[in-house]
ZAMARGU-4260 file (C-alpha; in steps of 0.2 Angstrom, whole numbers, plus 5000, padded with zeros to 4 digits):
<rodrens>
0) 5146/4909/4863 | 5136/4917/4851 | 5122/4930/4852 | 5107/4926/4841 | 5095/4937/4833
5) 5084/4931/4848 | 5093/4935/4860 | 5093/4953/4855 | 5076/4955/4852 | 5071/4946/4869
10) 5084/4960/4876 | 5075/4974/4867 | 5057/4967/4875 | 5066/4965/4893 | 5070/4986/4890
15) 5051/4988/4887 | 5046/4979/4901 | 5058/4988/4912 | 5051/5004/4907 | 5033/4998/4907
20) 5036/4993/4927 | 5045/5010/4930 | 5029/5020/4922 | 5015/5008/4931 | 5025/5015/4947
25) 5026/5033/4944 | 5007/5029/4938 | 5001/5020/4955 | 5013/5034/4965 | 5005/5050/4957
30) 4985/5041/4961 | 4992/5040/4980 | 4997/5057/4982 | 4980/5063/4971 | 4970/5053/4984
35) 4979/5058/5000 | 4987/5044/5002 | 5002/5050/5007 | 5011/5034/5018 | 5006/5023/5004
40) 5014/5035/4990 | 5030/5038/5002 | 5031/5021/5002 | 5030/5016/4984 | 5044/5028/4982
45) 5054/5023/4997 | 5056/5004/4988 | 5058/5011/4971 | 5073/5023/4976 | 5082/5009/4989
50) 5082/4998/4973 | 5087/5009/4961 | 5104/5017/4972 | 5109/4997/4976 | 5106/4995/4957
55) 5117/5008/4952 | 5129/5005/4965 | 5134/4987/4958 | 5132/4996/4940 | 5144/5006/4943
60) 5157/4996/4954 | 5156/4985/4938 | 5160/4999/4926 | 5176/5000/4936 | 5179/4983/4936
65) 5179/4982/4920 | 5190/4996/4915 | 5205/4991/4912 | 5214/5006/4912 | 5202/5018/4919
70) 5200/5035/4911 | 5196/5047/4926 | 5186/5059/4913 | 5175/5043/4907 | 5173/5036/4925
75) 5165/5051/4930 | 5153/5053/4916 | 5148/5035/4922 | 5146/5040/4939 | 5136/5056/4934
80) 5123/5043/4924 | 5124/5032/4940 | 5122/5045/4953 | 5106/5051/4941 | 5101/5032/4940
85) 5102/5030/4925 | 5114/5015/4927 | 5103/5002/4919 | 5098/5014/4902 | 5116/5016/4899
90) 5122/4997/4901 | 5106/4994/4889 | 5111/5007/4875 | 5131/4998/4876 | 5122/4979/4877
95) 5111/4982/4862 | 5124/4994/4854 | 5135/4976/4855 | 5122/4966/4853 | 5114/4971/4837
100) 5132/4971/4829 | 5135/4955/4836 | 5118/4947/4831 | 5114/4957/4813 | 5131/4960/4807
105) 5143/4946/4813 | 5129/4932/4809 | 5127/4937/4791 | 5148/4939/4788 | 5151/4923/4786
110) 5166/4922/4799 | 5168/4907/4809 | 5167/4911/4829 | 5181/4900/4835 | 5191/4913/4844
115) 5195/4929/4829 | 5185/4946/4832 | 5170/4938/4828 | 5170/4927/4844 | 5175/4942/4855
120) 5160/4954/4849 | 5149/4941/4853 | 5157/4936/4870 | 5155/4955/4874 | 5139/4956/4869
125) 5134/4941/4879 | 5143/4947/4894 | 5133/4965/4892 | 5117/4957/4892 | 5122/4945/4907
130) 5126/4961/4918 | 5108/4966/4914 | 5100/4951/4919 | 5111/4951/4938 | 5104/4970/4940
135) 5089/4965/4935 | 5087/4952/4947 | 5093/4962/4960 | 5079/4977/4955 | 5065/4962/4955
140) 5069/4955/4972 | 5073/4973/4980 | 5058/4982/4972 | 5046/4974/4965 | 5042/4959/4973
145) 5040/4967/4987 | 5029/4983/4979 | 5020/4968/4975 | 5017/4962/4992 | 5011/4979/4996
150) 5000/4983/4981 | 4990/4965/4988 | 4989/4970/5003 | 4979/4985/5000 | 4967/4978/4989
155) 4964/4966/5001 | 4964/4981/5016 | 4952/4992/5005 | 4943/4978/4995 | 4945/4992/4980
160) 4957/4996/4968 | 4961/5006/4954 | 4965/5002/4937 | 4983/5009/4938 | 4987/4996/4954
165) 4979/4981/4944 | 4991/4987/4932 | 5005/4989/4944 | 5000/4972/4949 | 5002/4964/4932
170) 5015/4972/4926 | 5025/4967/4942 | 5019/4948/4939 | 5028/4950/4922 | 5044/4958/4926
175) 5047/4944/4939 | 5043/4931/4930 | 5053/4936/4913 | 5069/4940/4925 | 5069/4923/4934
180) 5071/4916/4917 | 5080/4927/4909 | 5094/4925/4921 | 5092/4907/4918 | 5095/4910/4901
185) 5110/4924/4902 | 5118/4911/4914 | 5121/4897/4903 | 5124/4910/4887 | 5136/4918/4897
190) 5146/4900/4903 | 5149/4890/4889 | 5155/4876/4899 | 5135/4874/4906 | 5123/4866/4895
195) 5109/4877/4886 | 5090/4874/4889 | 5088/4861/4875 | 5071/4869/4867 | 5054/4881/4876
200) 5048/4864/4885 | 5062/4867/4900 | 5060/4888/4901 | 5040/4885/4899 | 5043/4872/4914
205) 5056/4883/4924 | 5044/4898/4922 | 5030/4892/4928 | 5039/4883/4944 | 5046/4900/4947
210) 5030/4909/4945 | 5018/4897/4953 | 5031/4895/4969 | 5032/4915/4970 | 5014/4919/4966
215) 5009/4905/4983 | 5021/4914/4992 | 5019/4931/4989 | 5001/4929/4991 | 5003/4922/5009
220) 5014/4935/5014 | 4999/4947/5009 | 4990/4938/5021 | 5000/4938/5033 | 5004/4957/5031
225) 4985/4960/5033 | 4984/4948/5048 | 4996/4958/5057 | 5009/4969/5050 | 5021/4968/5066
230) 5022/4947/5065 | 5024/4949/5045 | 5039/4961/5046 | 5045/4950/5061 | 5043/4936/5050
235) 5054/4944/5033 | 5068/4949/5046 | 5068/4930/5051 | 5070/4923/5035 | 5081/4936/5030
240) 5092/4934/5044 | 5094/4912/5039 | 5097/4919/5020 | 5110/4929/5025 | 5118/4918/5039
245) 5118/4905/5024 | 5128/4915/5013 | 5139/4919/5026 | 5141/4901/5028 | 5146/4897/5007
250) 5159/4910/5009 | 5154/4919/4993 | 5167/4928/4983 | 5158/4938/4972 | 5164/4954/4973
255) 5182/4959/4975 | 5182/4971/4992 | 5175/4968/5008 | 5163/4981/5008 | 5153/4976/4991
260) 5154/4958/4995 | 5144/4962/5011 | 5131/4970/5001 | 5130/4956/4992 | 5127/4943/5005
265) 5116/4958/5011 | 5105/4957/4995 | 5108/4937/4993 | 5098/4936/5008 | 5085/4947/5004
270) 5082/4935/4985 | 5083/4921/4996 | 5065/4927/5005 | 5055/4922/4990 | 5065/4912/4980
275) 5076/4898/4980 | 5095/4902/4973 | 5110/4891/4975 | 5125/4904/4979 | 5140/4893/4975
280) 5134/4880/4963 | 5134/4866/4973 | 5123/4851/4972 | 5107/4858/4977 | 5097/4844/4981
285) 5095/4844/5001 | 5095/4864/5002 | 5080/4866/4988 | 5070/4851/4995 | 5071/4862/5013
290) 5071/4877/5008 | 5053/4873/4998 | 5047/4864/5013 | 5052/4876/5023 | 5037/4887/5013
295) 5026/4872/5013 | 5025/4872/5032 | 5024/4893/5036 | 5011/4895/5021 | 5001/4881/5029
300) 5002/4890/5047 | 4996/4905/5039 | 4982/4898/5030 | 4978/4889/5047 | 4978/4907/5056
305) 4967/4913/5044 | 4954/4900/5045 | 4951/4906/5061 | 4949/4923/5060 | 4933/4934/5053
310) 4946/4939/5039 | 4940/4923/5031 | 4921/4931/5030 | 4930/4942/5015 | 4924/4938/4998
315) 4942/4937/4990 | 4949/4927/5006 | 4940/4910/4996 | 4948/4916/4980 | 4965/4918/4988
320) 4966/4903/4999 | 4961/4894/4984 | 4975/4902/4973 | 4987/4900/4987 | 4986/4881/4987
325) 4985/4879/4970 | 4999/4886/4964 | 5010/4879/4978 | 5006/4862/4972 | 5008/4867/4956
330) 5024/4876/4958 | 5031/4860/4967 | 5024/4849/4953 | 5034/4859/4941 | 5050/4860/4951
335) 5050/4839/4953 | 5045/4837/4935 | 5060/4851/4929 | 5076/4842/4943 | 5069/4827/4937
340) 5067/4825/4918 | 5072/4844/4910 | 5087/4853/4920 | 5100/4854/4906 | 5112/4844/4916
345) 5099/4829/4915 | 5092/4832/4899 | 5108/4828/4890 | 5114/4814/4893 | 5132/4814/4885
350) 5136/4822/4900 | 5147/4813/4913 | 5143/4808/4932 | 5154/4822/4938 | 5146/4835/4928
355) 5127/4831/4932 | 5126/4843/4947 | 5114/4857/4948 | 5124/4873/4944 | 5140/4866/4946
360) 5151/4872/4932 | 5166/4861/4926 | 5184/4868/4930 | 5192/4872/4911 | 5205/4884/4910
365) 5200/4899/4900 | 5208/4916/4895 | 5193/4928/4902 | 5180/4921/4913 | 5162/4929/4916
370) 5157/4940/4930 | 5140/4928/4932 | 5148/4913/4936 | 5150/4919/4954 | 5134/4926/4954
375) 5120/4917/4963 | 5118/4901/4953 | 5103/4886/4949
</rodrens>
C-alpha cells in the first residue's frame, strides 16, 4: 500500500472540485431567490442541507470509530466541526496533512514499506483518503445527482437558462463523474488484496460507462419529471423501495449499530436509483445485466410516452431523445467492453479461477482491515 505523489494531487483536485460544486450551488441558490423563485431556491437548499447532515453524520460516527480511546475534549471539537458541517474540510486537511507526508516525504527516504513506520503512514494516508471517496459518494448520490435532475428539468420547463445553472449543470456532470471513479480507485488502493487498474485505458473505460449510463438516465428522469411530476416521484419511490429491499436481502454489515446500518441500507438504496453497485462483493453478473435492463426497458417507455405528447414539438426534445439513446448504447458498450476485456480481475491473468469474481476480495488474514471493504463494492 503506498500513496503516490498522484494520488495526492488527484486528492487536492477532488477538494477543488468539491468547493467548485458547493459555490456553483450557493451561485444557482442566490439567482433563485434574486428572481423570486423562491420554491426553486428552497429546494436547491433543501437537497444541499439533507446531504450535507447524512454526510456528517457517517463523518462523524467514523471519527468515533476510529478513536481508539476517545478523548471526550477531542470528540466534541469534532462534533462541533460536524454539527457546522464541516465534516468533510476537516477529514481533507488530516488526509492531505498524511498524505503529503506520506507521498513527499516517506517516497524520497529510502525506507522500504514492508510493514515499519513507513508502511503505516501510508496505510493511514490511504485509509483517510478512502473515507473521503465513501462520503463523497454519498454527497454525489444524495445531492447532486439529483440537483442535477432538477436543474434539467427547468431548462427544459422554461427553455431558458442562466449562466450560473449551465454552470451548476457542468460542474455537477464533473463531480459525478470524478467520484464514481475515484471510489474505484480509493477501493482497490485501500485493499491490497484486489487488483489495481493496470494503466488510464480501464479508468478512461470505466468513466465513460459510468458517465454515459448516468447521463441516459438522468436525462430520462428529466423527462419524465417534465411529463408529470407525480408519476416521476411515484417512479423514484419505486426503485428506491427494490434498491432498498435488495439490500435488505444481502444482509449488509457495514456499520456496527442497528440504527446507522439502517441508514445505510437507507442511502444504499437511494445510489442504487441511478447506478449500479454491488453491496456485498459477490459475482455481479446476473444482478448488473438486470439491473441495466431493467433501465433499458423504463427509458425506452419513457421515450415512447414522449413520442406521443406535444412535448415532443420542443426544439431541445430532438436534442435530448437523441442524447438519451446515445449515450445508453454507448454506456452499455463500455460496460461489456470493460467486464469483458479490462476489469482488473480479467486483466490480470495470474489470477486464479476463484479469484476472478467481480468485487469479491480474497479471505487473507490481516492485522487492521479497511472500513471500505464493507462498503458498497464493483
Amino acid at each position: 500500500m503506498k500513496l503516490t505523489k498522484w494520488n495526492f494531487t488527484m486528492s487536492v483536485l477532488g477538494i477543488v472540485i468539491y468547493v467548485a460544486d458547493i459555490a456553483a450551488d450557493i451561485w444557482v441558490t442566490s439567482n433563485y431567490f434574486c428572481e423570486g423563485q423562491y420554491s426553486l431556491g428552497i429546494l436547491t437548499l433543501v437537497f444541499r442541507c439533507l446531504s450535507s447532515i447524512i454526510v456528517q453524520i457517517f463523518s462523524y460516527e467514523w471519527f468515533k470509530e476510529d478513536c481508539e480511546s476517545p478523548d471526550p475534549r477531542k470528540l466534541n471539537w469534532i462534533f462541533l466541526l460536524h454539527f457546522l458541517h464541516g465534516g468533510i474540510f476537516t477529514r481533507y486537511w488530516f488526509a492531505l496533512k498524511g498524505g503529503y507526508q506520506a507521498a513527499f516525504k516517506q517516497n524520497s527516504s529510502g525506507d522500504e514499506l514492508t510493514g515499519g513506520p513507513a508502511s503505516i503512514i501510508h496505510k493511514r494516508a490511504i485509509d483517510a483518503l478512502a473515507d473521503i471517496s465513501m462520503l463523497r459518494v454519498f454527497k454525489t448520490f444524495l445531492k447532486t445527482t439529483p440537483q442535477l435532475i432538477l436543474q434539467i428539468y427547468i431548462l427544459m420547463e422554461h427553455d431558458k437558462a442562466a449562466f450560473s445553472q449551465y454552470a451548476s449543470i457542468i460542474t455537477s456532470f464533473c463531480s459525478i463523474s470524478w467520484s464514481t471513479l475515484d471510489y474505484q480507485i480509493s477501493l482497490r488502493k485501500s485493499l491490497p488484496d484486489k487488483n489495481q487498474f493496470a494503466g488510464v485505458p480501464p479508468k478512461l473505460l470505466y468513466l465513460l460507462y459510468k458517465l454515459f449510463t448516468l447521463t441516459s438516465w438522468i436525462l430520462s428522469i428529466a423527462l419524465a419529471t417534465l411529463l408529470n411530476i407525480i408519476s416521476s416521484i411515484f417512479l423514484l419511490i419505486f426503485l428506491w423501495t427494490l434498491g432498498f429491499s435488495w439490500t435488505l436481502k444481502q444482509h449488509t454489515m457495514f456499520c456496527k449499530s442497528k440504527r446507522m446500518e439502517f441508514l445505510y441500507r437507507t442511502v444504499v438504496g437511494i445510489i442504487l436509483i441511478f447506478t449500479f453497485f454491488n453491496v456485498k462483493g459477490e459475482q455481479t453478473k446476473i444482478h448488473i445485466s438486470s439491473y441495466y435492463a431493467t433501465h433499458v426497458l423504463v427509458t425506452s417507455g419513457i421515450m415512447c410516452v414522449f413520442w406521443k405528447t406535444s412535448v415532443t414539438e420542443q426544439l431541445y426534445f430532438t436534442f435530448v431523445s437523441i442524447t438519451v439513446f446515445l449515450t445508453l448504447v454507448l454506456g452499455i458498450i463500455c460496460l461489456i467492453v470493460y467486464y469483458m476485456f479490462f476489469h482488473p480481475t480479467i486483466y490480470f491473468k495470474q489470477e486464479s479461477a476463484s479469484d476472478k469474481v467481480d468485487g469479491l476480495a480474497r479471505e487473507r488474514e490481516k492485522e487492521e482491515t479497511s472500513r471500505i471493504r464493507n462498503f458498497i463494492m464493483q
